[in-house]
C-alpha positions in Angstrom: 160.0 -73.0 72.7 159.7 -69.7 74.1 159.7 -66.6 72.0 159.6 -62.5 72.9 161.4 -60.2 74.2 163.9 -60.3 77.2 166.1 -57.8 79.0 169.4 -57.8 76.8 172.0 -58.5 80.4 169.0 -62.0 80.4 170.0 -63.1 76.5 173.0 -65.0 76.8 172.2 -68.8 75.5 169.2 -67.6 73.4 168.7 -67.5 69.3 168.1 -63.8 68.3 165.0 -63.7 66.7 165.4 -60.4 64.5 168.6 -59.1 62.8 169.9 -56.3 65.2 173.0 -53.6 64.7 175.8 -53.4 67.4 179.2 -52.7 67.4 179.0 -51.4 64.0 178.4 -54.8 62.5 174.7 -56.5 62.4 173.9 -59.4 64.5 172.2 -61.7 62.0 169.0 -63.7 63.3 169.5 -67.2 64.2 172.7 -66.2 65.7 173.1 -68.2 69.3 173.8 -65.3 71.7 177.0 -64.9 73.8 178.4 -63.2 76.3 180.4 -60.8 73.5 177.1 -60.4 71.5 175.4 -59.1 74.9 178.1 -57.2 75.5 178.0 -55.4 72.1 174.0 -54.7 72.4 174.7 -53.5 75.8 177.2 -50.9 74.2 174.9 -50.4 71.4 172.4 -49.2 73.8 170.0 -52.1 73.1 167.5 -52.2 76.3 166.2 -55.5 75.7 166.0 -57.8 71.7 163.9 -60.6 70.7 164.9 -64.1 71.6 163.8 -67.7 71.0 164.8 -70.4 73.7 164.6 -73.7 73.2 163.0 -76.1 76.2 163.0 -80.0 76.1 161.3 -81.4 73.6 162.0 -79.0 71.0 164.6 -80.0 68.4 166.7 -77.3 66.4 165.8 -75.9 63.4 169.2 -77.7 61.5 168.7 -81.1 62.8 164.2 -81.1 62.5 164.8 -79.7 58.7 167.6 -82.3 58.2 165.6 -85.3 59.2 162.2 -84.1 57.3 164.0 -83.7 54.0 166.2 -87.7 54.8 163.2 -88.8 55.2 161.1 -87.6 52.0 164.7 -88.4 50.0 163.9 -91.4 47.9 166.3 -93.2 45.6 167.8 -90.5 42.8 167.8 -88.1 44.7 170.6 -86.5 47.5 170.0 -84.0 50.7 172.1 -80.9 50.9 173.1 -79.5 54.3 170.5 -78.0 56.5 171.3 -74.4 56.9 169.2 -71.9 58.2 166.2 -74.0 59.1 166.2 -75.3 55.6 167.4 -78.5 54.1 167.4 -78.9 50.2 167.1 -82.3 48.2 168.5 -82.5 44.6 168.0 -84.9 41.8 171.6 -86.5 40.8 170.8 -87.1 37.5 168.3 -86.0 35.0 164.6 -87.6 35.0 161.3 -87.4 36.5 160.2 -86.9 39.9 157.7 -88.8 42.1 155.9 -87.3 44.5 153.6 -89.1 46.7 150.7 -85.9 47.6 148.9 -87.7 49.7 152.4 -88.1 52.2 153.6 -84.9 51.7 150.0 -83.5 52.6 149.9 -85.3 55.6 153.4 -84.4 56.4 152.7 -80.7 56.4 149.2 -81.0 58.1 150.9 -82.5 61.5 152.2 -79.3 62.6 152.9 -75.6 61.5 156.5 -75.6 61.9 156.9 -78.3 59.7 157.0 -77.9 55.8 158.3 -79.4 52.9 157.7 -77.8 49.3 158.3 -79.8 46.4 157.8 -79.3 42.5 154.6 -81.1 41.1 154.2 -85.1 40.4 156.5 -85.9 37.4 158.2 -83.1 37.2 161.2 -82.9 34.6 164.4 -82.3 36.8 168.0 -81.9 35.1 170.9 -82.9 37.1 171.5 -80.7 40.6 167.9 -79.2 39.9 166.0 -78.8 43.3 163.6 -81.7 43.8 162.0 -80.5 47.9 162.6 -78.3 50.2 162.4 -78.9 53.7 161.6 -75.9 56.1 161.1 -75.1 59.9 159.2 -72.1 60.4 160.6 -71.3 63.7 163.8 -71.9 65.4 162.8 -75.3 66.7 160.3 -78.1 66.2 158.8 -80.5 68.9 159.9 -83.3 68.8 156.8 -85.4 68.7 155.4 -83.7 65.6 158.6 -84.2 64.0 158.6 -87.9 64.6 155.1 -87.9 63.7 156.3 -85.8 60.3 159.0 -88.7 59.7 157.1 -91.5 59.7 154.3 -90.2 57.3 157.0 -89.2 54.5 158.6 -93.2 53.9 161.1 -91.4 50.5 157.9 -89.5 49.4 160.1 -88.2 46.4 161.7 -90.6 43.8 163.6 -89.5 40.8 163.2 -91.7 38.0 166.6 -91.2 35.9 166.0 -90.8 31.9 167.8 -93.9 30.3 168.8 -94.2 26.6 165.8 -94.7 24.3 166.4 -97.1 21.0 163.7 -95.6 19.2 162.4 -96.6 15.7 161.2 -93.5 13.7 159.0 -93.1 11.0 157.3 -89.9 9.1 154.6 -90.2 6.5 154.9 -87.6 3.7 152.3 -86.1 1.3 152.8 -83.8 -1.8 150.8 -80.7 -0.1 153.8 -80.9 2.7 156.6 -78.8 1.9 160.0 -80.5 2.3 161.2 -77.9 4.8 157.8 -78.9 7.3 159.0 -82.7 6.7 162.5 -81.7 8.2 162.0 -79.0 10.2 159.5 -81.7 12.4 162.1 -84.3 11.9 164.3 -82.6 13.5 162.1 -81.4 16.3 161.1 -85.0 17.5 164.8 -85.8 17.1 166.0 -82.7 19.5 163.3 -83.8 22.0 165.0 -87.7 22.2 168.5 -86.2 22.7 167.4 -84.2 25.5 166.3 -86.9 27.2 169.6 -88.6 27.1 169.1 -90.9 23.9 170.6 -91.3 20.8 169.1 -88.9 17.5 167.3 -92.0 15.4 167.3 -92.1 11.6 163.9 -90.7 10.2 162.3 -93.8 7.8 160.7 -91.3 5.3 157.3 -93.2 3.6 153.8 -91.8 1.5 151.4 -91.1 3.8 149.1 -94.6 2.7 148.5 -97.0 5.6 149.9 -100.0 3.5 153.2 -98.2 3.3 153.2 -96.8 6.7 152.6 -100.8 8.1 155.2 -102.4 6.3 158.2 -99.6 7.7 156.7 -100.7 11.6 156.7 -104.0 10.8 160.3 -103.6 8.8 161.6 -101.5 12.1 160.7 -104.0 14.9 163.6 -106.3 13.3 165.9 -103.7 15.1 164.1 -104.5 18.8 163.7 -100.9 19.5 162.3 -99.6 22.9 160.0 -97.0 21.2 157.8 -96.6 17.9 157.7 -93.6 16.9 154.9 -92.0 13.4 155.1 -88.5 12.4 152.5 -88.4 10.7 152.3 -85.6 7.3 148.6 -85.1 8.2 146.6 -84.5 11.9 145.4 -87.9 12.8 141.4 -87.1 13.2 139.9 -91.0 13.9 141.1 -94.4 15.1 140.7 -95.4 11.5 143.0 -92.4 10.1 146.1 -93.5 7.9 148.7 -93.6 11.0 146.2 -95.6 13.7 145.2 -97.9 10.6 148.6 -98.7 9.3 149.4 -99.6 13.3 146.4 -102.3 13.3 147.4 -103.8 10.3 150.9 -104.7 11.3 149.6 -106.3 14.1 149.2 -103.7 16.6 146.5 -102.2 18.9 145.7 -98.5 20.1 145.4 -97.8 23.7 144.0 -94.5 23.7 142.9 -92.0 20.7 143.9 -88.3 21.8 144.4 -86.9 25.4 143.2 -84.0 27.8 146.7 -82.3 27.0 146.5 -79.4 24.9 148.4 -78.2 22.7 148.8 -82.3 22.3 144.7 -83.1 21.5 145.5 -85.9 18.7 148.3 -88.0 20.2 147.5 -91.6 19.8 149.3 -94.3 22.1 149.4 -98.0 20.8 151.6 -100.8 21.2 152.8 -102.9 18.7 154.8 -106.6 19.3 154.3 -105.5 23.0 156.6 -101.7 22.3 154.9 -98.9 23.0 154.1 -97.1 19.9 153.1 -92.9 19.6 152.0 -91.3 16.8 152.5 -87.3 17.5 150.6 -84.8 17.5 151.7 -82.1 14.9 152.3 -80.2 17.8 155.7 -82.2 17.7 156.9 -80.5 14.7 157.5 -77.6 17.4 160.0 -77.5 19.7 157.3 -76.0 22.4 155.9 -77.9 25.1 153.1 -79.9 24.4 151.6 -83.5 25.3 153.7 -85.4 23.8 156.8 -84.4 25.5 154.9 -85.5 28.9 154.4 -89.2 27.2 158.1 -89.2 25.8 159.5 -88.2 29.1 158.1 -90.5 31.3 158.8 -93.8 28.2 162.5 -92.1 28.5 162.4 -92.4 32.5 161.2 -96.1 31.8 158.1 -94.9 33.7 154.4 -97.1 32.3 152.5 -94.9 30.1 148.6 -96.5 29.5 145.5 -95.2 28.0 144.4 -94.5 31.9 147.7 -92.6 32.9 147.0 -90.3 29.7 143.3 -89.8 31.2 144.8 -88.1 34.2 146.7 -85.4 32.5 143.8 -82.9 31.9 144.2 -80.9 35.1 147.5 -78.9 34.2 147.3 -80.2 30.6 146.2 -76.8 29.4 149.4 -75.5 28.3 150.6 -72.2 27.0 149.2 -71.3 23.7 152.1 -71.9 20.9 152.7 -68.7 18.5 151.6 -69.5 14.9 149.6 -72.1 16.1 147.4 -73.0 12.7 144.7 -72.9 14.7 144.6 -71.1 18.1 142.4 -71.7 20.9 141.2 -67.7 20.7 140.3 -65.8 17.4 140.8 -62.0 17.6 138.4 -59.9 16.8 
C-alpha cells in the first residue's frame, strides 16, 4: 500500500487518509476519491491531502476484517458486517465464550495490520453481546499475512449456550441463623439459576447435622437432577465439616476443598451418583460476584468443571471486595 501525501489534481482513485472540509461539507476518511471530491478540494483550495493506494497484493480493509472475524467465528456465535475496517462477532444466545489465546496470539503476531480483540476465556455473554472484534489498522492488508492470519484462527471463539439446569437444592439451618439470612441466601442462589436460563428450584430446608443433610441428597437424586446444590447455615472450614461429611456418607466424593477465587475461598465441588454436587460459599448468600458464579456458569453452559479446572482460576480470581463483607480482606485503621 502506498500512503502520504499527493498533489490533490493526482487523488482521484485513492482512499483519503484524514477527514478534510470542502464544499462546506467534510470529506470523511476512508472515502474512495472521485473526480467530484477533487473537484471540491480543488475549490476548497486544498494544494495537495493525504491518500492511501492500494497495489496488488493488498486486500481492502472490509473484505481482510471480514474474513479474520469468519474465521475466528466458531459455532454460537454470528459476524456482523465489516464496516470501516472493522468486523464484529456476536454471541446469539446467552452463555460462555471460548477463546483459544494461544490462536488468537498468533493471529495478531503475523502482522501489524491485523488484530482481533476479544473478551477473556469464559467470558459470560448475554444475547447480541460482542464476543471479537476484528480490526485492520490501515486501509488494506497483504494478502499473504491475511491468509497466514486465516489459517492460525480455525473458529478460535465458541459460545457455549446456557441450557436449563434441573437443580436439586438444599440449605442447612442452625438456631444462631436468623430466618431472614436463611431466605435472603435462598433466594440469592435461586436469582443466580434463573439468570442462567433455568428454572428457580424449591429450597429443601434441614438442621445443619451431617445425618440430616445426607439423607435430603440422597432423598433428591430420586428426581435425576443435573446439579446438587448445599447452602450450608455455617462456612464449611475442612473436608470433614457438616456439608463435605454429609456428601461422603450418602455415597459421594469431594473433588476439590476451596478455590483460588476470592470472595469464593470455601467452595467445595463433589459429585455424588456421578452429578456434580457444590456446596457454596456464603459468599452465595450475596447477589455479588464471587467464585461460585464462575462454577455455576460454566455447569449451566454444560461446560466440565474438575478439581483441576477450579485450580486455574487464581489469576483474575481476585474479585472486587463485597460491602459488609463479615470479614474483609483490609481492616482500617
Amino acid at each position: 500500500m502506498i500512503f502520504g501525501p499527493v498533489p490533490v489534481a493526482a487523488a482521484a482513485g485513492a482512499i483519503l487518509a484524514h477527514s478534510v472540509r470542502a464544499d462546506g461539507r467534510v470529506l470523511k476518511k476512508g472515502t474512495s476519491l472521485g473526480a467530484a471530491h477533487v473537484e471540491a478540494l480543488r475549490a476548497a483550495g486544498h494544494v495537495e491531502v493525504t491518500v492511501a493506494r492500494l497495489e496488488a497484493g493488498d486486500v481492502p480493509e472490509d473484505e481482510a476484517a471480514a474474513a479474520l472475524a469468519a474465521a475466528a467465528c466458531g459455532p454460537g456465535l454470528r459476524r456482523a458486517v465489516a464496516t470501516t475496517g472493522r468486523c464484529n462477532l456476536h454471541a446469539e444466545s446467552a452463555g460462555l465464550l471460548r477463546v483459544s489465546a494461544r490462536a488468537v496470539d498468533a493471529a495478531n503476531a503475523v502482522d501489524e495490520a491485523l488484530t482481533l480483540a476479544t473478551p477473556p476465556d469464559f467470558a459470560r455473554l448475554e444475547a447480541g453481546q460482542l464476543a471479537a472484534t476484528a480490526k485492520v489498522i490501515p486501509y488494506a492488508a497483504p494478502r499473504k499475512a491475511l491468509d497466514a492470519a486465516v489459517g492460525l484462527l480455525d473458529a478460535a471463539l465458541t459460545l457455549h449456550p446456557f441450557r436449563p439446569l434441573r437443580t436439586a437444592f438444599v440449605a442447612t439451618r442452625t438456631a444462631a441463623l436468623k430466618a431472614s439470612a436463611l431466605d435472603k441466601g435462598i433466594r440469592a442462589v435461586g436469582d443466580r439459576l434463573v439468570s442462567f436460563g433455568s428454572p428457580r428450584p424449591e429450597a429443601a430446608v434441614v438442621d445443619h447435622d451431617s445425618a440430616a443433610l445426607a439423607d435430603a441428597l440422597t432423598a433428591a437424586l430420586r428426581d435425576a437432577p443435573d446439579l446438587l446444590l448445599v447452602l450450608s447455615a455455617t462456612a464449611t472450614s475442612d473436608r470433614r465439616d457438616v456439608a463435605p461429611a454429609a456428601l461422603v456418607a450418602a455415597g459421594g466424593a469431594i473433588e476439590r476443598f476451596g478455590m483460588p477465587v476470592d470472595p469464593g475461598n470455601l467452595l467445595v465441588l463433589g459429585r455424588l451418583d456421578g452429578i456434580p454436587a457444590v456446596i457454596l460459599p456464603g459468599c452465595a448468600r450475596s447477589p455479588a460476584l464471587n467464585g461460585a458464579d464462575w462454577v455455576l456458569e460454566r455447569l449451566a453452559a454444560r461446560l466440565p468443571v474438575s478439581g483441576a479446572d477450579i485450580a486455574g482460576m487464581g489469576v483474575g480470581g481476585l474479585l472486587k471486595e463485597m460491602p459488609g463483607r463479615p470479614h474483609p480482606r483490609e481492616r482500617g485503621g
